[in-house]
PyMOL CGO cylinders between C-alpha atoms (Angstrom):
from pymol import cmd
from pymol.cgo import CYLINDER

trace = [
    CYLINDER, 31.09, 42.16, -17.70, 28.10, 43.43, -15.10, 0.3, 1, 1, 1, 1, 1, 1,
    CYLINDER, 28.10, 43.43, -15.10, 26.39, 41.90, -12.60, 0.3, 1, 1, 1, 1, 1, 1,
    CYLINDER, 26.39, 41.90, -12.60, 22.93, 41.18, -12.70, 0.3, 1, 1, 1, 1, 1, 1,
    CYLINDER, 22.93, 41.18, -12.70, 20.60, 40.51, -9.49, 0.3, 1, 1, 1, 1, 1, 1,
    CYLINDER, 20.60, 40.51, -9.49, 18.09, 37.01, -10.97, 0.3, 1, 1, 1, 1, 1, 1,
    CYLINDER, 18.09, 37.01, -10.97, 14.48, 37.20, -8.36, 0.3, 1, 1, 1, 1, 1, 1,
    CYLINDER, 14.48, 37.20, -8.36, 12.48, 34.68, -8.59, 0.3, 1, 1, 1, 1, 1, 1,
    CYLINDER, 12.48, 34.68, -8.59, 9.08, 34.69, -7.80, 0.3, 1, 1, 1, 1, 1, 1,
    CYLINDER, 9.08, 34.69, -7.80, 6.80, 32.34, -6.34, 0.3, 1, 1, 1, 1, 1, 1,
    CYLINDER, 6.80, 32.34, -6.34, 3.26, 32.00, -5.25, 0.3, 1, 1, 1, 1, 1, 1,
    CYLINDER, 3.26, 32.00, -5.25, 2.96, 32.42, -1.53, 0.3, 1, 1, 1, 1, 1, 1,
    CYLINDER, 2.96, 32.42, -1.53, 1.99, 29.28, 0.65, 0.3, 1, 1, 1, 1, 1, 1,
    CYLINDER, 1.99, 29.28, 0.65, 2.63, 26.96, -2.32, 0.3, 1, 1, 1, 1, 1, 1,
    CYLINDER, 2.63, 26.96, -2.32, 5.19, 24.30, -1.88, 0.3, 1, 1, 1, 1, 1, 1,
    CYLINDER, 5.19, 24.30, -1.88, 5.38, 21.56, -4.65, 0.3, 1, 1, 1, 1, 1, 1,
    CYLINDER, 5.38, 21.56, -4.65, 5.55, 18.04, -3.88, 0.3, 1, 1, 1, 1, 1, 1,
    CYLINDER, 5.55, 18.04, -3.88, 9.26, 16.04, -3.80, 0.3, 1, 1, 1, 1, 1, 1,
    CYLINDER, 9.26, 16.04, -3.80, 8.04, 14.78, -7.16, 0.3, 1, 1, 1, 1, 1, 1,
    CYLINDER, 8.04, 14.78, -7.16, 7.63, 18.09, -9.09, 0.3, 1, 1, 1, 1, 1, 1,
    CYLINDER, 7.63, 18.09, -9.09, 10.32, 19.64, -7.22, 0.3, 1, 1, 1, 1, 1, 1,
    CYLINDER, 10.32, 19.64, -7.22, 13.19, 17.02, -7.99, 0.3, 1, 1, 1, 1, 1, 1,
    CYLINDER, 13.19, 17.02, -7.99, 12.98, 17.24, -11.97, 0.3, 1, 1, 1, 1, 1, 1,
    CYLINDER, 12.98, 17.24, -11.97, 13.16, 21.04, -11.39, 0.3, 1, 1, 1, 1, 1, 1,
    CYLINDER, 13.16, 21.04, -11.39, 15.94, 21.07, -9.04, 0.3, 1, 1, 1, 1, 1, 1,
    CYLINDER, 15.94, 21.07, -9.04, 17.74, 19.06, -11.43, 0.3, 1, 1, 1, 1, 1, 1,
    CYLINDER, 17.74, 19.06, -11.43, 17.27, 21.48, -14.27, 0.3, 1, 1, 1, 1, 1, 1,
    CYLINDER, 17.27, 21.48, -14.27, 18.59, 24.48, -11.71, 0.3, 1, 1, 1, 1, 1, 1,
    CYLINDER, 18.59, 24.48, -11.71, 21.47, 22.64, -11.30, 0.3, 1, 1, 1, 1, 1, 1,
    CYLINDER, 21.47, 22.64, -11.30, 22.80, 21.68, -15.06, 0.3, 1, 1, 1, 1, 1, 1,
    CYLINDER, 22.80, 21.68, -15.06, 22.06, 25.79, -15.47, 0.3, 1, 1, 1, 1, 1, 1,
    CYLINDER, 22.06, 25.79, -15.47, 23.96, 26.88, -12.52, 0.3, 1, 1, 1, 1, 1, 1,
    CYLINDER, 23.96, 26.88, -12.52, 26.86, 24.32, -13.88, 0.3, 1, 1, 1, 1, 1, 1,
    CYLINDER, 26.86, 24.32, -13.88, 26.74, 26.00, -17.59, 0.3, 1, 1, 1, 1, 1, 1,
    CYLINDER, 26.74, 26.00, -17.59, 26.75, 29.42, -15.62, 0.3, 1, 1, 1, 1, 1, 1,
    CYLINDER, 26.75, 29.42, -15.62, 29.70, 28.08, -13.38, 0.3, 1, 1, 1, 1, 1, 1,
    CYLINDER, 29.70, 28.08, -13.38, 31.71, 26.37, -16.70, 0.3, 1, 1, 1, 1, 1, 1,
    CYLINDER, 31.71, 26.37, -16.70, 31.53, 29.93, -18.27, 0.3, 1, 1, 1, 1, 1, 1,
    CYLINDER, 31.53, 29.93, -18.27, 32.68, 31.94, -15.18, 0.3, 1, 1, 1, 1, 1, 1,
    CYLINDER, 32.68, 31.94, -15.18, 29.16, 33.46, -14.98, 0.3, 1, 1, 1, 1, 1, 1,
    CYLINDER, 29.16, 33.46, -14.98, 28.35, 32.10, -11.18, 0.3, 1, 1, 1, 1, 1, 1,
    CYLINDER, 28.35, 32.10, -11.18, 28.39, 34.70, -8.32, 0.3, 1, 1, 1, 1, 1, 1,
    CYLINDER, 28.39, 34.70, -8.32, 26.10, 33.04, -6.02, 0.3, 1, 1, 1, 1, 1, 1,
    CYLINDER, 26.10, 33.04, -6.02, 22.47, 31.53, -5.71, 0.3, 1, 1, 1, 1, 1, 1,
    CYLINDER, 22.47, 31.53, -5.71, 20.13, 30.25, -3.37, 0.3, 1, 1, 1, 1, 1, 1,
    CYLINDER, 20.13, 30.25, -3.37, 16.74, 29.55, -2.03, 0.3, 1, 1, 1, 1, 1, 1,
    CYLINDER, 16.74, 29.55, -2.03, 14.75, 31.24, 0.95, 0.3, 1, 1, 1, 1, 1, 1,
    CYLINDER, 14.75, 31.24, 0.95, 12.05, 30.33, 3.00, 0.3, 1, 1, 1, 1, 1, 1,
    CYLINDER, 12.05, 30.33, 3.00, 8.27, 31.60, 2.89, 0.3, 1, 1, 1, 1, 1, 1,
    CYLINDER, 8.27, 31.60, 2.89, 7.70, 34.83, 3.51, 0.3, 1, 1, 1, 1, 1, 1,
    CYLINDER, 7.70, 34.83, 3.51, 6.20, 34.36, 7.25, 0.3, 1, 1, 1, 1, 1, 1,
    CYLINDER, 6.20, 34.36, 7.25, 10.00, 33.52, 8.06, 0.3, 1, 1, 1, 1, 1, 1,
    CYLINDER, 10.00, 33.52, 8.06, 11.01, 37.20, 7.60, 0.3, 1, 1, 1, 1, 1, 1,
    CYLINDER, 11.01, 37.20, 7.60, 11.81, 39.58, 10.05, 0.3, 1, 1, 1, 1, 1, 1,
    CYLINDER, 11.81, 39.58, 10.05, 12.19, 43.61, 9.16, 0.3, 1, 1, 1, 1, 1, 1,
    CYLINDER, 12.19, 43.61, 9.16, 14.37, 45.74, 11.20, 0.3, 1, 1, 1, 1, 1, 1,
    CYLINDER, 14.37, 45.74, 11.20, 13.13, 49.72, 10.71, 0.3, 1, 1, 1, 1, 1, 1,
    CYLINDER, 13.13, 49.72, 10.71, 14.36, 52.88, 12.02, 0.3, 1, 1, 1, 1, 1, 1,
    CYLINDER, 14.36, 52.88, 12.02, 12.72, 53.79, 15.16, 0.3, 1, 1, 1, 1, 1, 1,
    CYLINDER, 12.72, 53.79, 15.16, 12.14, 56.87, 17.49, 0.3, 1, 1, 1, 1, 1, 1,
    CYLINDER, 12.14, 56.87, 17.49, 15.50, 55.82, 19.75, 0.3, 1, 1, 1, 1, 1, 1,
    CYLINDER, 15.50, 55.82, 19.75, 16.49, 52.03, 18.36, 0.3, 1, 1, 1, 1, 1, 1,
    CYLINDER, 16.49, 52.03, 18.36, 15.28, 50.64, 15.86, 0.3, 1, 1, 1, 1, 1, 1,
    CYLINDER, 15.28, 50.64, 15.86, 11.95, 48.36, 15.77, 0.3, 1, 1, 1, 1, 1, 1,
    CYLINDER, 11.95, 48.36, 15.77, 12.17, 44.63, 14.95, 0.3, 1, 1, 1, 1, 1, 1,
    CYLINDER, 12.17, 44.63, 14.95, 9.07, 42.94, 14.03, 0.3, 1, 1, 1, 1, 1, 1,
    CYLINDER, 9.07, 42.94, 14.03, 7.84, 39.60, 12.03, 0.3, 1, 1, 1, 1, 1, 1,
    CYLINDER, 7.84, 39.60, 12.03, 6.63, 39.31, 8.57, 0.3, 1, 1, 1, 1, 1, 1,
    CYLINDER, 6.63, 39.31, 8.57, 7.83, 40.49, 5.29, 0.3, 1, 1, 1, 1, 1, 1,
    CYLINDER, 7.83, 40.49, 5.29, 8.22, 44.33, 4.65, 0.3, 1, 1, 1, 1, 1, 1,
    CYLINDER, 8.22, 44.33, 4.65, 4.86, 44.00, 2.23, 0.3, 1, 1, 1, 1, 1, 1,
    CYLINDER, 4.86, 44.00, 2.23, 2.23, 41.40, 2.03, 0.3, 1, 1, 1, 1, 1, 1,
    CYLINDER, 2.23, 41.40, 2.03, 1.17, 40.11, -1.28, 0.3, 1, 1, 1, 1, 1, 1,
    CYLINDER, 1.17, 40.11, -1.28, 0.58, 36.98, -2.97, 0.3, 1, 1, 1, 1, 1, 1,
    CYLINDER, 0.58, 36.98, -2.97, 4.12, 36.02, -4.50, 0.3, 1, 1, 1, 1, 1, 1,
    CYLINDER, 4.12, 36.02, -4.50, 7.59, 36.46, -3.34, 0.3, 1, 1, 1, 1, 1, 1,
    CYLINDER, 7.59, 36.46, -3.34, 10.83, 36.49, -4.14, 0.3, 1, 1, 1, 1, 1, 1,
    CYLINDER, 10.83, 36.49, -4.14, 11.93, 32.79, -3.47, 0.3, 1, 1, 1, 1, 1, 1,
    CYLINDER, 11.93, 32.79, -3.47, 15.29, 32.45, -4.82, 0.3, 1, 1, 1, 1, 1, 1,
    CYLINDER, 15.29, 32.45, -4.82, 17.96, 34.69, -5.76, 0.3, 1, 1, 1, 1, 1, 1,
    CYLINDER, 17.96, 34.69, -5.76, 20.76, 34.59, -8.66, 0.3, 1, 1, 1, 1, 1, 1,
    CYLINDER, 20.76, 34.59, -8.66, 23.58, 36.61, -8.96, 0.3, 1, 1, 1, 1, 1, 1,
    CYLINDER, 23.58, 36.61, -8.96, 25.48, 35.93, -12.41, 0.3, 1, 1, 1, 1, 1, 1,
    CYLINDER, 25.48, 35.93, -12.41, 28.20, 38.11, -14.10, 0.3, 1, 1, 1, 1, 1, 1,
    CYLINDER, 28.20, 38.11, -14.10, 27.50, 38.16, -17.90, 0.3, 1, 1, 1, 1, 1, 1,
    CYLINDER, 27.50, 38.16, -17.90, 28.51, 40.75, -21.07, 0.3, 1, 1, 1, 1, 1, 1,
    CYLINDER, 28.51, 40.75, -21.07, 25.11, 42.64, -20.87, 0.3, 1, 1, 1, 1, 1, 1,
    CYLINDER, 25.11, 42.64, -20.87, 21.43, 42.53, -20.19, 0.3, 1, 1, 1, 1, 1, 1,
    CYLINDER, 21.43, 42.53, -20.19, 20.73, 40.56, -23.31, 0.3, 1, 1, 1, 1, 1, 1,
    CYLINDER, 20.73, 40.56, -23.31, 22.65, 37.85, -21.75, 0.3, 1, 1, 1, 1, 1, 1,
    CYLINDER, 22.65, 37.85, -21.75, 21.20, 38.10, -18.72, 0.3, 1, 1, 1, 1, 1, 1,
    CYLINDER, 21.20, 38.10, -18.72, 17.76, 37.69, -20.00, 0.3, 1, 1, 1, 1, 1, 1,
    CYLINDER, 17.76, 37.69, -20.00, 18.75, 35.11, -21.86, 0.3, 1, 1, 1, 1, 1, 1,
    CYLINDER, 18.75, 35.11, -21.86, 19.92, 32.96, -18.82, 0.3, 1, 1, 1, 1, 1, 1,
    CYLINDER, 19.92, 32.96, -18.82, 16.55, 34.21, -17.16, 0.3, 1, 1, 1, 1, 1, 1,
    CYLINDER, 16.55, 34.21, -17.16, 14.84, 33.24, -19.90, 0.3, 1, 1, 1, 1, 1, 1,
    CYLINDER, 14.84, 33.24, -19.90, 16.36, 29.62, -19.08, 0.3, 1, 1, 1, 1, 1, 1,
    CYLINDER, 16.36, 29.62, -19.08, 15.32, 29.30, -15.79, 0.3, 1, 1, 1, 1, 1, 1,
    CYLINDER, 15.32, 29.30, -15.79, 11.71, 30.43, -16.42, 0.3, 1, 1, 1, 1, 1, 1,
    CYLINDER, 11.71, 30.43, -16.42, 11.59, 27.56, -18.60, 0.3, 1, 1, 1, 1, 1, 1,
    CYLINDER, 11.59, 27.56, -18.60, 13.14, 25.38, -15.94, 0.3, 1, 1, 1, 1, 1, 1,
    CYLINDER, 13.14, 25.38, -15.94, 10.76, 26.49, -13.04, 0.3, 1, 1, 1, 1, 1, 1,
    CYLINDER, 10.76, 26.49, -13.04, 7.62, 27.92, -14.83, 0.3, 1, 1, 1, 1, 1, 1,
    CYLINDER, 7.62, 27.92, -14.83, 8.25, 30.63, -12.53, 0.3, 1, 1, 1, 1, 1, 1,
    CYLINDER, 8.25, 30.63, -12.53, 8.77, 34.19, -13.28, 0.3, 1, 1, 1, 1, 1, 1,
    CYLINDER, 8.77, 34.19, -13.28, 12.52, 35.90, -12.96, 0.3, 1, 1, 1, 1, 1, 1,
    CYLINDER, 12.52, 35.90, -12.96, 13.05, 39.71, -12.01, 0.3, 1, 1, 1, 1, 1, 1,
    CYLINDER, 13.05, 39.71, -12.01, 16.39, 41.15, -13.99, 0.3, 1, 1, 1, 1, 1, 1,
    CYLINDER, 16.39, 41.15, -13.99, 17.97, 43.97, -11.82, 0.3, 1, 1, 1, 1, 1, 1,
    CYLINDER, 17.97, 43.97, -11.82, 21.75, 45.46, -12.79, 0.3, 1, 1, 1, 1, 1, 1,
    CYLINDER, 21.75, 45.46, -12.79, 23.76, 46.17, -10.13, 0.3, 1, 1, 1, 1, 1, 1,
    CYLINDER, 23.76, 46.17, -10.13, 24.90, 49.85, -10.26, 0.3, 1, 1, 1, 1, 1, 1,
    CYLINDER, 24.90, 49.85, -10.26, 28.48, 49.59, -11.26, 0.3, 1, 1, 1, 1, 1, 1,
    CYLINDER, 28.48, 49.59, -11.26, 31.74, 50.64, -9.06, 0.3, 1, 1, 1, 1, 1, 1,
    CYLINDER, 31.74, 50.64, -9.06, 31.97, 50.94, -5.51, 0.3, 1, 1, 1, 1, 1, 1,
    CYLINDER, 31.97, 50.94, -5.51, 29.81, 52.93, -3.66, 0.3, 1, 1, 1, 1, 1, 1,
    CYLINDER, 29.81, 52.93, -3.66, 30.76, 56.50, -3.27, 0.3, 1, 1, 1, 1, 1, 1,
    CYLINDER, 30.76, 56.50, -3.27, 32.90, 55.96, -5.96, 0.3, 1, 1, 1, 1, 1, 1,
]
cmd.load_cgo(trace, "trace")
């Protein structure tokens, strides 16, 4: 089994209505729940627009704090999936699945395997 980071990426400063976002929301959770029936579920969630950030950089003494996200652009990553499958086909495949679930686009990462300095 590896672990496998699911972004996924929405348009900045859009926010559907309650209507579009229920039947979606609904479809997210009857994936989540085959992910979970399988053993595949590390852990998911949502975040907030990107004007809710706040980056933390190495300064000249202590380190600087300051609002916004670390790059401006016109998506970002909304929601995040960890899942614990075989392989990357299987990963895709679930990605794959909530694509057609959101009409949104998923990023695949693998985790780097083993502790680190292992």
């Amino acid at each position: 089994m590896a672990q496998y980071l699911l972004k996924m990426i929405q348009p900045v400063g859009v926010v559907p209505s309650k209507d579009d976002l229920v039947p979606v929301m609904q479809k997210l959770g009857a994936i989540d729940a085959e992910l979970q029936a399988q053993g595949s579920w590390v852990f998911g969630g949502g975040l907030h627009q990107p004007t809710t950030a706040t980056v933390v950089r190495p300064g000249k003494s202590d380190p600087v704090v300051t609002d916004g996200p670390f790059a401006e652009g016109a998506e970002y990553v909304g929601g995040i999936m960890i899942i614990d499958v075989a392989d990357l086909d299987e990963a895709l495949m679930w990605s794959k699945r909530y694509v057609e679930a959101t009409g949104l686009g998923i990023e695949t990462s693998p985790f780097i395997e083993g502790a680190p300095g292992a």
